[in-house]
N, C-alpha and C positions, 0 to 999 in steps of 0.2 A: 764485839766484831769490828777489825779494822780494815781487812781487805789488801789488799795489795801496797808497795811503796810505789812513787815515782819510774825509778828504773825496775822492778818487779815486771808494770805495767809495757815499759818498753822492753822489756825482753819478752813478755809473751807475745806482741805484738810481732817483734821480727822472729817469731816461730813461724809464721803463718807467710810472710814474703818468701813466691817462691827463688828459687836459687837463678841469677843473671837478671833480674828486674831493676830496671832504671826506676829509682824511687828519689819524688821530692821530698823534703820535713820541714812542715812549718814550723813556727816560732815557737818555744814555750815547753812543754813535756816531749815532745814529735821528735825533738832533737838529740834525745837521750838516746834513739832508734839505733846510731850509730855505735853506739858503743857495745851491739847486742847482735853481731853476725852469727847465728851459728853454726857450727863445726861443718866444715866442706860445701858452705854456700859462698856466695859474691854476691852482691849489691852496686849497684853503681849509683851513685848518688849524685842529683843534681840542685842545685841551685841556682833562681832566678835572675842574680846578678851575674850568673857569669863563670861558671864555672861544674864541669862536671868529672867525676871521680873523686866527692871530697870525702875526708875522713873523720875522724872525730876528732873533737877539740883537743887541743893541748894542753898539757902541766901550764898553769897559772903563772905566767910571768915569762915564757918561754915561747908565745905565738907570733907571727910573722903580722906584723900591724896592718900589713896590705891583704892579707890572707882570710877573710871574713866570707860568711855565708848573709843571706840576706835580712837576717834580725842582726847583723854586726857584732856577731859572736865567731872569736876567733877559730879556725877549723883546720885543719892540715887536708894535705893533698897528696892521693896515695899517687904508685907509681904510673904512669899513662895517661894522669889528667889531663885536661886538657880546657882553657879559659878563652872567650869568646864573648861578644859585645854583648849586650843587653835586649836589644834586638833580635837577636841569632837566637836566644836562650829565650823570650816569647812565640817565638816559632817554631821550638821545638814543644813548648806546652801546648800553642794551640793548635797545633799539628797533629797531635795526637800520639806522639813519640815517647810520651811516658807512661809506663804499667801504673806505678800507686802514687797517692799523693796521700800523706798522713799529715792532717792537721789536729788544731786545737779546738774548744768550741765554746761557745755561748750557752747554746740551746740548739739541739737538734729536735726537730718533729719527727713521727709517726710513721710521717710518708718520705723521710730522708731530707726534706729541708734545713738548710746550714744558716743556722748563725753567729758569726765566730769573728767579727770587725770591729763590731760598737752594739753599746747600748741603745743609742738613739739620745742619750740627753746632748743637751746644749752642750757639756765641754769634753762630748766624747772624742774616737778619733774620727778627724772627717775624714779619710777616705778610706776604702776599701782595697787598697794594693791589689798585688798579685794573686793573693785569695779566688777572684774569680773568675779569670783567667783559670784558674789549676783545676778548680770544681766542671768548668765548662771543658774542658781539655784534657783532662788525667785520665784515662782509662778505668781505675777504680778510686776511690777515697774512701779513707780509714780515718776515724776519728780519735784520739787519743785523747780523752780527759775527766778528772775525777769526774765521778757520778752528781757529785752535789756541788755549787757554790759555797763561798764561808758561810755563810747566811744558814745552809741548810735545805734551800731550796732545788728539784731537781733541774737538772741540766735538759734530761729525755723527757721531753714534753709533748703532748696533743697536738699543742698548734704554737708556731714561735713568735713571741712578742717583738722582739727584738728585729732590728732590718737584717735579711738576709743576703747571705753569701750568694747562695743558689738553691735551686727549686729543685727536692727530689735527685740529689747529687749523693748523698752517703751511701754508703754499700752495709760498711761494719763498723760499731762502737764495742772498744776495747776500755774501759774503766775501771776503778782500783778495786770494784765490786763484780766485775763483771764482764763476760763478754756477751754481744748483742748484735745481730745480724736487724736490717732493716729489709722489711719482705713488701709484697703486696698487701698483706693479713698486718702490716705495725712492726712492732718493736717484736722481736721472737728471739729468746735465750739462747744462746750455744753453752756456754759455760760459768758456772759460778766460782769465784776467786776462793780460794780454800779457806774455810770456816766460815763462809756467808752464809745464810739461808736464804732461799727465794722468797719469803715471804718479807724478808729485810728488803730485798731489793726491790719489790714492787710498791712498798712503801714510800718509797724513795725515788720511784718515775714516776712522772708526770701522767701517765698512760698505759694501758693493759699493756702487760709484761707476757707474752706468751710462752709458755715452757717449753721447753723437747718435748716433754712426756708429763703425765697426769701425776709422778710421782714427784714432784718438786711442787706442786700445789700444798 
């Protein structure tokens, strides 16, 4: 069983953005999202430094060096964009001005808690950026990332170790095993990634996996 690839994961992910949503992409898998509009939707995408309407990266050697999203990955700019201070562009997150925010993660809990900054050792990263800001401001958040660490260890856990992003902030986790909606009731199944079994993936979360139905038990 291997589950989904990378870009797999983000195109399933932008099946589900409805059509005209101002969507942010963290750093890391979230940014593959771009390259995954489908057929007769629009997206508008924003980014924290400064710039909304951007597009997906460009052919390797070919991107405008001033032209970056906020992990500093080269990005194009479809037609009608439009760039604005750094200021202007926290104010439109915490304003409440944007539908989805798809990030990366650490460890998400049970009850929607986000950890996706640092580990917490001594030479992690120290700050927490725009991260939370977007969790407290985003109208929904969607998680994008493998189900397990190298390690092996689950990502979807009871309770997060790690310092968190934000309290009770996830909506939906999208991983290369699985889709996962976060409920009042925990972690509860939408869809398994073709050739999983459910009993693969509960092995593999940190915490009761609830099904659709009795018959994926």
């Amino acid at each position: 069983m291997t589950g989904r690839t990378r870009d797999e994961m983000a195109k399933r992910l932008a099946q589900d953005i409805p059509n005209g949503s101002y969507v942010n992409l963290g750093i890391g898998i979230p940014e593959l999202v771009t390259q995954f509009v489908p057929a007769g939707r629009e997206f508008i995408y924003h980014t924290e430094n400064g710039l909304l309407g951007m597009g997906p990266s460009p052919e390797e050697g070919t991107g405008d060096p001033e032209l970056i999203n906020a992990g500093k990955r080269h990005v194009t700019a479809l037609a009608g964009a439009s760039y604005f201070h750094h200021a202007d562009s926290f104010s439109m997150i915490r304003g409440g001005h944007l539908d989805l925010c798809v990030l990366g993660a650490l460890q998400v809990s049970a009850s929607g808690d986000l950890a996706n900054w640092s580990t917490g050792a001594k030479d992690a990263i120290p700050a927490v950026g725009g991260a939370m800001d977007l969790v407290a401001g985003v109208k929904s958040i969607y998680v994008l990332t493998q189900h397990c660490t190298k390690n092996g260890e689950p990502k979807l856990v009871e309770t997060c170790t790690f310092p968190l992003t934000g309290c009770a902030v996830v909506n939906r986790i999208y991983t290369d095993l699985a889709v996962i909606d976060v409920t009042a009731e925990g972690f509860k199944l939408l869809e398994l990634s073709p050739g999983i079994e459910f009993q693969y993936v509960q092995e593999r979360t940190g915490a009761p996996l609830h099904p659709i139905n009795g018959d994926m038990q």
